[in-house]
N, C-alpha and C positions, 0 to 999 in steps of 0.2 A: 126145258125146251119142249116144246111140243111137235106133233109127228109132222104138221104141217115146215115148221121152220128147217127142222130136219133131212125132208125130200129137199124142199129149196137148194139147202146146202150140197146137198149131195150130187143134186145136179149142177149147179156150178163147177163142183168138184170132178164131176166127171165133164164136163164141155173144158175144161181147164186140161186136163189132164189128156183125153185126146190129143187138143193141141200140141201140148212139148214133147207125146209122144211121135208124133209127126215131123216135128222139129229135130228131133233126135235120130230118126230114119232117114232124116235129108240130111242132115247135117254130118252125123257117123255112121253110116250105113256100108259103108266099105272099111271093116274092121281088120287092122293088121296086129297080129296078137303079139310081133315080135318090138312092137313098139310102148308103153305106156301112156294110158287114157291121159288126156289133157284135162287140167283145172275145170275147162268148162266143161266138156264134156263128164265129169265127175259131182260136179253141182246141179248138173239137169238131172242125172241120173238122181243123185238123193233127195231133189224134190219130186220125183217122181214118184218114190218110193215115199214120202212124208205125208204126201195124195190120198197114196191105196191106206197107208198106214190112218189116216182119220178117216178115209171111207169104211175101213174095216169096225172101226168106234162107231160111227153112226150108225152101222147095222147090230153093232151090240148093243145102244141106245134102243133102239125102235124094239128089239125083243124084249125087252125091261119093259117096256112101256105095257 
């Protein structure tokens, strides 16, 4: 890969990721702790996390390079 495909990616990745985070402050933003997180609410969250987790890879790509 080179650094150009790389930034590409990573912006996607982050225009992506805004989004559902947004999605997720509208969505569960009024969190009651005495209750447990719903299916969906539990799927956004660990694509959320699967996001940062290959953003975090592309920045270890691009110092390799």
């Amino acid at each position: 890969m080179t650094i150009q495909t790389l930034n590409t990616e990573r912006k996607e990745l982050l225009s992506k990721v805004t989004i559902l985070t947004a999605k997720k402050k509208e969505l569960y933003s009024n969190m009651d702790i005495e209750q447990p997180m719903s299916d969906d609410e539990k799927s956004l969250i660990s694509e959320i996390a699967n996001i940062y987790s290959r953003l975090n890879q592309i920045v270890k790509e691009k110092r390799k390079m």
